[in-house]
C-alpha positions as CSV (number, residue, x, y, z in Angstrom):
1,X,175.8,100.0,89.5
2,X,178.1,98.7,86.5
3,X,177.6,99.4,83.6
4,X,177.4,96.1,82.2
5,X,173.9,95.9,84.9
6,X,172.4,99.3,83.7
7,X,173.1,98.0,80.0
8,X,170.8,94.8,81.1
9,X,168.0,96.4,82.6
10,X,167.9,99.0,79.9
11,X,167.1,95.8,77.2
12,X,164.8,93.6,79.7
13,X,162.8,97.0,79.9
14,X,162.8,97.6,76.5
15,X,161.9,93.9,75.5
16,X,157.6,92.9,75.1
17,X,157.9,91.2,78.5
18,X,157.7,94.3,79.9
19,X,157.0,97.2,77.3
20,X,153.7,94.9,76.2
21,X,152.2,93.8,79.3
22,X,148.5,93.0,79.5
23,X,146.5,95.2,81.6
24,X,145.1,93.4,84.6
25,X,141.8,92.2,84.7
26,X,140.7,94.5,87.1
27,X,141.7,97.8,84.9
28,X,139.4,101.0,84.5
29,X,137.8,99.7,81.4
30,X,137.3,96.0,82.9
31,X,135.6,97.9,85.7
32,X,133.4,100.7,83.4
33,X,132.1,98.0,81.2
34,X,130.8,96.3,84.6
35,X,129.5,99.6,85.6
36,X,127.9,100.5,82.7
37,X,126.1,96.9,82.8
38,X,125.1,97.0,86.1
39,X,123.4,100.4,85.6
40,X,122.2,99.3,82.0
41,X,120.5,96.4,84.0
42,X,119.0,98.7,87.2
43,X,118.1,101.2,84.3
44,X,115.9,98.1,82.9
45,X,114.1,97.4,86.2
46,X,113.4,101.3,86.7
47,X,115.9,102.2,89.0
48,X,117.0,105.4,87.2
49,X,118.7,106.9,89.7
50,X,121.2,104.3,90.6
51,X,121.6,103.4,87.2
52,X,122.6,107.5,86.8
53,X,125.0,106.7,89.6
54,X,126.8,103.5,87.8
55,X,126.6,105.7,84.6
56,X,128.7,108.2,86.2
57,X,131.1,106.0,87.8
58,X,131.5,104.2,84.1
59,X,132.4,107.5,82.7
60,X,135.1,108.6,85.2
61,X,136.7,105.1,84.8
62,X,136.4,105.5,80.8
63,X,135.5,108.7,79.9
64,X,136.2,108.0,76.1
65,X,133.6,105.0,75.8
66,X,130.9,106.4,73.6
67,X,128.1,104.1,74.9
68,X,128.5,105.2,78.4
69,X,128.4,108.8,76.8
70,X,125.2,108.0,75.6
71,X,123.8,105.7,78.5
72,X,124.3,108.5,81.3
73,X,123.0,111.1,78.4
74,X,119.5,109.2,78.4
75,X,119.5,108.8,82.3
76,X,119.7,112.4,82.4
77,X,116.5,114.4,81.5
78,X,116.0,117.7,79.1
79,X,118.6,120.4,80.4
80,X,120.5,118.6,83.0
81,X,121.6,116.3,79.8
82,X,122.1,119.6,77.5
83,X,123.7,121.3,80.7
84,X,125.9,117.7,80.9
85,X,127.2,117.9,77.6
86,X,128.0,121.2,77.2
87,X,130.1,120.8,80.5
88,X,132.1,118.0,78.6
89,X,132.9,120.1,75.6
90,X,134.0,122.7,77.8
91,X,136.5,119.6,78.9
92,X,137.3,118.6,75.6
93,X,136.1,120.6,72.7
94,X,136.5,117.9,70.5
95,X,135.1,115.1,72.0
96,X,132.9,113.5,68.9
97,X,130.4,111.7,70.8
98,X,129.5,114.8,73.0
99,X,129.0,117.1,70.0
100,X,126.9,114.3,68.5
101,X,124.7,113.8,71.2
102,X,124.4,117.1,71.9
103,X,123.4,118.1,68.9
104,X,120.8,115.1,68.6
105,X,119.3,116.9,71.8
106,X,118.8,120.5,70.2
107,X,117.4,119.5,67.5
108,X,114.6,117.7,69.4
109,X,111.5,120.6,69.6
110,X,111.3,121.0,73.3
111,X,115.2,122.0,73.0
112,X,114.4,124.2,69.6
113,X,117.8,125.5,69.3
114,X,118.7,124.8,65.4
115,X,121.2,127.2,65.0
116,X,123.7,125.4,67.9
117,X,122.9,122.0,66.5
118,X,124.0,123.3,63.5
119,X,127.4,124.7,64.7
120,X,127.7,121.5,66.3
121,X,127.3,118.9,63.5
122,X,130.0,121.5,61.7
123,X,132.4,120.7,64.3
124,X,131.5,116.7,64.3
125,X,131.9,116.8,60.4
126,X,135.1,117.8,60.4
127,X,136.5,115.3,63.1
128,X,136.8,111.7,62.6
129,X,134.4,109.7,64.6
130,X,132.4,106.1,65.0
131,X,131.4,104.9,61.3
132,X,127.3,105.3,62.5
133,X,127.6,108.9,64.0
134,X,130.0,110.6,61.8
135,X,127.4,109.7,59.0
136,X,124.8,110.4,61.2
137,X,126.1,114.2,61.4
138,X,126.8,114.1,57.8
139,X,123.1,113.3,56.7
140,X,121.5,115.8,59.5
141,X,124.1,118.7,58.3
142,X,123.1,117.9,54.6
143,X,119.3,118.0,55.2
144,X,119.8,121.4,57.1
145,X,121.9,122.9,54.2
146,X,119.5,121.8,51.5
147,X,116.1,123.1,53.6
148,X,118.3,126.7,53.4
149,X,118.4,126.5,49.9
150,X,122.2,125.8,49.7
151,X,122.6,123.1,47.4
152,X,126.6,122.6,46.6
153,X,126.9,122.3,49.9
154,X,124.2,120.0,51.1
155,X,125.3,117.8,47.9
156,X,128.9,118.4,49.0
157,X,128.0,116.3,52.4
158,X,126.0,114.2,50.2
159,X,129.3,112.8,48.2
160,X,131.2,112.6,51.4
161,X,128.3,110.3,52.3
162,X,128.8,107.9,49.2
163,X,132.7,108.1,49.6
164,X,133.8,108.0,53.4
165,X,131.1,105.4,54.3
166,X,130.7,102.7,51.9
167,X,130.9,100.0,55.1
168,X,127.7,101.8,56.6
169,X,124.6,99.1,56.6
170,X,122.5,102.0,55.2
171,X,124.6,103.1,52.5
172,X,121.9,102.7,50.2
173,X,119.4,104.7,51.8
174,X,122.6,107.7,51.2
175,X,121.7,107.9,47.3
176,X,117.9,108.7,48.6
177,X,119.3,111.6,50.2
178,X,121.4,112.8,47.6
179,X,118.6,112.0,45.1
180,X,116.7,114.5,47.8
181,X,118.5,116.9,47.3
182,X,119.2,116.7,44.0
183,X,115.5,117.2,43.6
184,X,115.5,120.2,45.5
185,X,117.9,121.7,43.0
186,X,115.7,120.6,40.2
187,X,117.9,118.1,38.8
188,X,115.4,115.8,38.6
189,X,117.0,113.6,35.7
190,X,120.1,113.3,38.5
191,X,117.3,112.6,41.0
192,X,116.0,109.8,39.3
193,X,119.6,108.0,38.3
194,X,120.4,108.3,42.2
195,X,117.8,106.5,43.3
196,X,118.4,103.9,40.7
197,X,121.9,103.3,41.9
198,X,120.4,103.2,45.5
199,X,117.6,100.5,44.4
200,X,119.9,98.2,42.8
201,X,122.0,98.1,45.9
202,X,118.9,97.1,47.7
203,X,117.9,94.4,45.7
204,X,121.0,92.9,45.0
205,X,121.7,91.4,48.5
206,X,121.9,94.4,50.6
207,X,122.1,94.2,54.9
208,X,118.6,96.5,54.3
209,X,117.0,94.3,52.2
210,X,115.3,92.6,54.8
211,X,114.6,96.7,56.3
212,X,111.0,97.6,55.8
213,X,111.7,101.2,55.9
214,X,114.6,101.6,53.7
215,X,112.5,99.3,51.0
216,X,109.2,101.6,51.6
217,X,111.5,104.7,51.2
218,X,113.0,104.1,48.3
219,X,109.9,102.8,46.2
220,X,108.3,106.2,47.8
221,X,110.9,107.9,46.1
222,X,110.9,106.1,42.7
223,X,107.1,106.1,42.7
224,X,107.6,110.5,43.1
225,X,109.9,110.7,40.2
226,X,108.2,108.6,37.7
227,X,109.6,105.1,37.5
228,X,106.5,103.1,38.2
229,X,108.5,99.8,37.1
230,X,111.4,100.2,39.9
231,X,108.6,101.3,42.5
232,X,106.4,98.1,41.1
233,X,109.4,95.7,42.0
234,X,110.5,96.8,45.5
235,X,106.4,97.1,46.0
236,X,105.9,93.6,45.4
237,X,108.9,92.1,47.2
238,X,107.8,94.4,50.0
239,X,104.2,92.3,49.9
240,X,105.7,89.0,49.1
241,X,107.7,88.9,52.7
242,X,104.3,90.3,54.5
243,X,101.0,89.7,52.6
244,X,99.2,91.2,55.5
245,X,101.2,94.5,55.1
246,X,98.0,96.7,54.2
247,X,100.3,100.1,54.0
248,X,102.1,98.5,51.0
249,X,99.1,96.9,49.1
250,X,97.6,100.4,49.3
251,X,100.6,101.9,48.1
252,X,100.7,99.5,44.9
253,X,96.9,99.2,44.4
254,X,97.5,103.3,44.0
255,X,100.5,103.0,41.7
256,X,98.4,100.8,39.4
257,X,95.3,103.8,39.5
258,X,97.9,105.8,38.4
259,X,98.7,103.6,35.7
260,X,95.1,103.9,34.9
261,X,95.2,99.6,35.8
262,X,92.1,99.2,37.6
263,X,91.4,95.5,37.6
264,X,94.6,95.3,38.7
265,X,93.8,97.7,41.8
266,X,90.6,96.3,42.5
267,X,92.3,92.2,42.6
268,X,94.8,94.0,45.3
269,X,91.8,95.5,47.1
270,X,90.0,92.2,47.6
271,X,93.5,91.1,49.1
272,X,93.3,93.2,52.5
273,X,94.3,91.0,55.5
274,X,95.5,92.8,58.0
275,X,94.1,95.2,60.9
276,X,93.0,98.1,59.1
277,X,92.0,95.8,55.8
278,X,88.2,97.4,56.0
279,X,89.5,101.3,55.6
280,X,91.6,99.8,53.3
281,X,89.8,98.1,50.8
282,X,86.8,100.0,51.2
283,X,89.3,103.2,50.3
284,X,90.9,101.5,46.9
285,X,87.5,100.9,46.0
286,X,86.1,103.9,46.5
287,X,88.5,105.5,43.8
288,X,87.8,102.3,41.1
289,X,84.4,102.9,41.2
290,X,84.5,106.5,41.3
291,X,86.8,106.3,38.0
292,X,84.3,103.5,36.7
293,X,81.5,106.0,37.3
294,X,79.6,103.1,39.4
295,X,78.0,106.0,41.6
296,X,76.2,103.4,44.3
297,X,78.8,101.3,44.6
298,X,81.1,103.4,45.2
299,X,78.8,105.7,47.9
300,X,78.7,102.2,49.8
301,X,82.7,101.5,49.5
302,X,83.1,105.5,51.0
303,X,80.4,104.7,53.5
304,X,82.7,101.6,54.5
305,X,86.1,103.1,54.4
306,X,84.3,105.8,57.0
307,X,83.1,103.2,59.4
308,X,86.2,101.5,59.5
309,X,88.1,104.8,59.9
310,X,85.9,105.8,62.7
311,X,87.5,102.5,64.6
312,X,90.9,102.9,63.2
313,X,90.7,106.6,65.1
314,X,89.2,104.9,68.2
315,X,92.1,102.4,68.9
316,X,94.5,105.7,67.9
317,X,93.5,108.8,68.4
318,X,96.7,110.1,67.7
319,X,98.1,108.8,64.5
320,X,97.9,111.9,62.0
321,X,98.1,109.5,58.9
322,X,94.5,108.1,59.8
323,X,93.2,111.8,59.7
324,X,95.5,112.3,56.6
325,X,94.0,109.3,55.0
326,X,90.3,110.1,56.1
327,X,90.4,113.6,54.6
328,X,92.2,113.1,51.3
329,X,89.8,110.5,50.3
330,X,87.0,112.7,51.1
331,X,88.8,115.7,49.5
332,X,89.4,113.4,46.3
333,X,85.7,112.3,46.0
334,X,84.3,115.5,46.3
335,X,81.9,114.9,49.2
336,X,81.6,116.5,52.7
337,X,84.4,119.1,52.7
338,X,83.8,120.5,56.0
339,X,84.4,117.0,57.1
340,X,87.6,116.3,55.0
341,X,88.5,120.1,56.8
342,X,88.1,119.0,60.2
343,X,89.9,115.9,59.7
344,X,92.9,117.5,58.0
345,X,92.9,120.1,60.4
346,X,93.3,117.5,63.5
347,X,96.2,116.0,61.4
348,X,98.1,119.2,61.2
349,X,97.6,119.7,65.0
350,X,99.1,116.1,65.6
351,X,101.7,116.3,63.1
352,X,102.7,120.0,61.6
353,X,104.4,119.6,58.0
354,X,104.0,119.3,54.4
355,X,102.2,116.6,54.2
356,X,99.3,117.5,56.6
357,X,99.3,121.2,55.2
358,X,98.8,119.9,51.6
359,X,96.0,118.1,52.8
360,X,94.4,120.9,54.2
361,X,94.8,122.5,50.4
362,X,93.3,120.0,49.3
363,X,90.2,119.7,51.6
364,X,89.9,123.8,51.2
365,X,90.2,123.2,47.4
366,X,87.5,120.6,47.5
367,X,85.3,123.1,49.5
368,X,85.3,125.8,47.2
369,X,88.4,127.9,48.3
370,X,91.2,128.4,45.8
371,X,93.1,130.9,47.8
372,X,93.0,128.9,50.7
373,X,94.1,126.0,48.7
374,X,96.8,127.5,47.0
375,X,98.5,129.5,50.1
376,X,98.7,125.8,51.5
377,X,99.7,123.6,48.7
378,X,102.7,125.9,46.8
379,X,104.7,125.8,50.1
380,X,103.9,122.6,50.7
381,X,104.9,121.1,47.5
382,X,108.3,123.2,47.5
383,X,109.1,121.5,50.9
384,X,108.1,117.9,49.4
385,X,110.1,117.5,45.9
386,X,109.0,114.2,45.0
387,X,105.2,114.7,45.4
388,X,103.7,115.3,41.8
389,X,100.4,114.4,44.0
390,X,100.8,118.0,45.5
391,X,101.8,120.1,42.6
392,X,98.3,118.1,40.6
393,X,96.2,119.5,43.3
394,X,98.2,123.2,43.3
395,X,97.4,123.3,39.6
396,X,93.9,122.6,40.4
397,X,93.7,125.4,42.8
398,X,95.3,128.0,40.5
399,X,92.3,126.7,37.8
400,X,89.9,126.9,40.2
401,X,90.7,130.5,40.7
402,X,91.0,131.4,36.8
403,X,94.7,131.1,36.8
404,X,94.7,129.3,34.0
405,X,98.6,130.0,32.9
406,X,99.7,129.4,36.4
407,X,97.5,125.9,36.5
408,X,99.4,124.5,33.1
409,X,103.0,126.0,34.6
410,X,102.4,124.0,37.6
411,X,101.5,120.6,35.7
412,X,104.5,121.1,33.5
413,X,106.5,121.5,36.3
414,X,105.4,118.3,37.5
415,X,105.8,116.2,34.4
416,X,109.6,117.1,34.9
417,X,109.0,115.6,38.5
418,X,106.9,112.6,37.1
419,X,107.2,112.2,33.8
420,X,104.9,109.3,34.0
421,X,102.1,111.2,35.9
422,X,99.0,110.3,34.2
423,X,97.0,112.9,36.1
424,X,99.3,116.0,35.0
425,X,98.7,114.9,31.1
426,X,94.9,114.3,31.5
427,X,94.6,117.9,33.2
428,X,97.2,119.6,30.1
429,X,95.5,117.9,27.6
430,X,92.3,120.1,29.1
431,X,90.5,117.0,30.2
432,X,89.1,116.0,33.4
433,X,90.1,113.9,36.1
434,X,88.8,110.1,35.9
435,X,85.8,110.3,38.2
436,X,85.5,113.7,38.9
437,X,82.3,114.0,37.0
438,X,81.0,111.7,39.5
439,X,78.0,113.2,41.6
440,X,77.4,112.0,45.5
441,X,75.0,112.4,47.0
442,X,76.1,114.6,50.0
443,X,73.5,113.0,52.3
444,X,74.5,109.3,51.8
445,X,77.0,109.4,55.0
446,X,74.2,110.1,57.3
447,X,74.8,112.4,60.6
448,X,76.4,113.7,62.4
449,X,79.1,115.4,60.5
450,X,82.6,114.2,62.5
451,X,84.2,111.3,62.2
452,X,87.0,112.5,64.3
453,X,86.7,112.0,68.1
454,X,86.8,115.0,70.5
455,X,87.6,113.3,73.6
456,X,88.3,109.7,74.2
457,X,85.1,108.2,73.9
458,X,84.0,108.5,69.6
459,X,80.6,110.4,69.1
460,X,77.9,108.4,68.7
461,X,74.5,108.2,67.0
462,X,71.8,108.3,69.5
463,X,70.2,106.0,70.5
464,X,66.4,104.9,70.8
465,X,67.7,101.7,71.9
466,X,66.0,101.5,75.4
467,X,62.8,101.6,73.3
468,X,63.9,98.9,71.7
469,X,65.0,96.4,74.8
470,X,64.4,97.1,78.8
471,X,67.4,95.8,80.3
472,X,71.1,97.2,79.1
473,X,72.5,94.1,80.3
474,X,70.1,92.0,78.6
475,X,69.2,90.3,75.5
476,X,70.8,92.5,72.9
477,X,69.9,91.1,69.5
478,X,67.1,94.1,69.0
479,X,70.0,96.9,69.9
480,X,73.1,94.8,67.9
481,X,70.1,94.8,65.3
482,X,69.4,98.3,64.8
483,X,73.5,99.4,66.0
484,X,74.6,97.3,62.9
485,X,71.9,99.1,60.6
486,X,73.0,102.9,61.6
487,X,76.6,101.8,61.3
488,X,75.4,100.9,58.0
489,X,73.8,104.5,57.0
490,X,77.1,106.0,57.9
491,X,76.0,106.5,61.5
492,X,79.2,107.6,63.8
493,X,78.6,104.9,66.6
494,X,80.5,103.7,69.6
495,X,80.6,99.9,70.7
496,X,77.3,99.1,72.6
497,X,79.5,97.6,75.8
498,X,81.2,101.5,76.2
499,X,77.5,103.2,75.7
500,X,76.2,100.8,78.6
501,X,79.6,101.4,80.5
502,X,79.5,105.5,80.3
503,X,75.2,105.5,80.9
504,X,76.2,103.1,84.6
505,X,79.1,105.5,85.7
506,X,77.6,109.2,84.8
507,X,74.1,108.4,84.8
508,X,73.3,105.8,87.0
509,X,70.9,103.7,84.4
510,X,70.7,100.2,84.5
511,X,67.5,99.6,82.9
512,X,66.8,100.9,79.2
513,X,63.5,102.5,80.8
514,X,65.1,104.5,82.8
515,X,66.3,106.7,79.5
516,X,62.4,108.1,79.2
517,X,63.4,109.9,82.2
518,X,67.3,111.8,80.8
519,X,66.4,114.6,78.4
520,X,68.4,114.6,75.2
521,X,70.9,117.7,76.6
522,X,71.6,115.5,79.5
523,X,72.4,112.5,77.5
524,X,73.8,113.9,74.9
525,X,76.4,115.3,77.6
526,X,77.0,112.1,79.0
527,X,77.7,110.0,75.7
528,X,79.9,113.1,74.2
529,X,77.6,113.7,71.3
């Protein structure tokens, strides 16, 4: 070869023609991403284990694509997908989406291993990763360093938050965290300005702004430090999208009882229109008239917000907010503790954490038991630095017990939280709590005792209703009739069609006559009473 020839194929190598050339169509990635369809598609129609198989074959034709990673990590089930994972860091101790996911996995609490999770978001922090799960590991790293206590460094992560990922669709929702932990440290004042900064990013055109969640959060958070105004505003553009959102009327209906606003509370409690409206206007109620001192009208609003619970807890037996709900508003009203108790305690069963142990506090406090209360509510409130709600009832618990110092340190403490709680001055001031002078009537609610339901049929009031009409499938105006009137009396009572339904299959009655012939035990066992 001259070298006037190797001179020419040294440029035409060297030129784009060649050094550029387009992959072909049919290249490894062209032929994961139809993989990784084709098993995203079978995964769809329930074929899981030929998806896993396309899932596979994806990831050895593109083993860096991090949403194959994370296709063939939810194919995969419990430790095979752990086992998978750490079998790819052994590979490749950096690969980012394989520390990420497995982290994600033992932090779950059948995995229960927070101490690798840990060590693994440390690694993930300190590569460089997709914009979503690098601040992903960020935020989970800096909640885990501030529940240890260690502040400058959770707040640390928290500015590497703000800084490195200002293109993030939830940036916003960042300054909560840092305001989180900020609150933590007791820098409430810092707290507070955080959250500011946050909620003007929201409401100024935001990607979030049309996010529920982020919105709900960040009022949540303003309401907890004291700025009732900024809390007011995201409140009421919250209810202006979705007038039928009944968890945010509550929400502002209660920021305006705090204000000591009742008319105000008791227009939004007229205003219910969605699928728990009863409970919840019934519940908003409850309080005005209780602070109003209306002691009838506000037994029949309780008696109302229970019925209406008892079919909220029907339809979901196992939503811990509804038991949350239940017993904090018979905690707050003073009436039937040991039903506030049981309620509270079937929360905390569904749903361990601050929020249901607080409520248990409170329910213990309501029944008499300051040391009960109190071993509940201090821990609870230290895990939960916006709620003033929780350190109120804590300094209740301590005056309860004699405590008097420790009541009025408490309180204090709170005001720095909330400066704007009007509870925490009423209570320093030496002066009780709007309606707590209020007497019920502990009978007014009727029997028996639970609201809750212990199996998946609600316990009922029984139930002379085949004296009262001789065929179950017959006219039913008599049983409707008197149905409607114990439902009334604060009667717990299951729809008429399931009572007929549960006497046919475990009894064999078709006829009201033939209950003269059940004994009570018998039927009491059948209906679950």
């Amino acid at each position: 070869m001259t070298a006037s020839l190797r001179t020419l194929l040294l440029v035409l190598l060297s030129t784009p023609l060649f050094a550029q050339a387009p992959p072909p169509a049919d290249g490894p990635r062209e032929r994961a991403l139809a993989e990784h369809t084709a098993g995203k598609e079978l995964w769809e129609l329930g074929k899981k284990r030929k998806a896993l198989k396309r899932f596979r074959a994806a990831r050895r034709l593109d083993p860096g694509n991090p949403d194959i990673l994370a296709s063939l990590v939810e194919a995969l089930e419990g430790p095979e997908a752990i086992g998978f994972l750490e079998g790819e860091l052994r590979r490749d101790p950096r690969d980012f989406g394989a520390l990420v996911l497995l982290a994600s996995a033992y932090l779950q609490p059948a995995s229960g291993n927070k101490d690798r999770a840990t060590e693994l978001l440390e690694r993930a922090a300190a590569l460089e990763g997709p914009e979503e799960s690098h601040a992903w590991a960020l935020l989970q790293l800096a909640s885990t360093r501030r529940e240890e206590g260690r502040f400058d460094e959770a707040l640390g992560l928290n500015r590497r938050l703000l800084v490195e990922h200002k293109a993030h669709p939830a940036y916003p929702t960042f300054f909560l965290e840092a305001a989180q932990t900020q609150a933590a440290a007791k820098s409430h004042e810092k707290a507070r300005q955080l959250v500011r900064r946050g909620c003007a990013l929201l409401t100024r055109g935001s990607p979030l702004r049309a996010d529920t969640a982020a919105l709900g959060g960040m009022a949540q958070a303003c309401f907890g430090l004291g700025d009732y105004g900024a809390a007011e505003t995201l409140w009421t553009f919250l209810l202006a999208q979705d007038p039928a959102d009944d968890f945010t009327r509550s929400r502002l209906a209660g920021l305006h009882r705090n204000r000591g606003d009742l008319d105000a509370a008791e227009a939004l409690a007229r205003g219910f229109a969605g699928p728990y409206a009863p409970f919840f206007s019934n519940e908003v109620l409850a309080h005005v008239y209780a602070e109003r001192g209306r002691r009838e009208a506000c037994e029949d609003a309780l008696r109302g917000a229970l019925a209406a619970l008892r079919a909220m807890l029907r339809d979901a037996p196992a939503d811990p907010g509804l038991y949350i709900r239940g017993a904090a508003l018979l905690s707050d009203l003073r009436v039937r503790p040991d039903l506030a108790k049981e309620l509270a305690e079937r929360a905390q069963k569904l749903s361990p954490g601050p929020e249901a142990r607080a409520t248990m506090g409170f329910a213990a406090l309501a029944a008499g038991e300051p040391d009960e209360a109190i071993a509940l509510l201090a821990p609870a409130a230290e895990e939960s630095p916006y709620s003033s709600w929780m350190r109120v009832q804590l300094g209740r618990a301590y005056a309860a017990k004699g405590d008097s110092d420790a009541a009025r340190r408490t309180w204090r403490e709170g005001l720095v939280i909330n400066p704007s709680s009007r509870a925490m001055k009423t209570l320093l001031k030496g002066r009780r709590l709007p309606g707590e002078g209020l007497k019920l009537r502990e009978d007014m609610l009727g029997e028996p005792a639970s609201v809750a339901p212990s199996t998946a049929v609600a316990r009922i009031a029984v139930l002379p209703m085949g004296n009262l009409t001789n065929d179950l499938k017959g006219p039913g105006v008599l049983r409707a009739l008197f149905h409607e009137r114990l439902g009334r009396r604060g009667y717990l009572l299951a729809p008429l069609e399931d009572v007929d339904r549960v006497l046919r299959e475990r009894l064999g009655v078709t006829d009201g006559g033939q209950l003269a012939g059940v004994t009570p035990q018998r039927l009491g066992e059948a209906l679950g009473v």
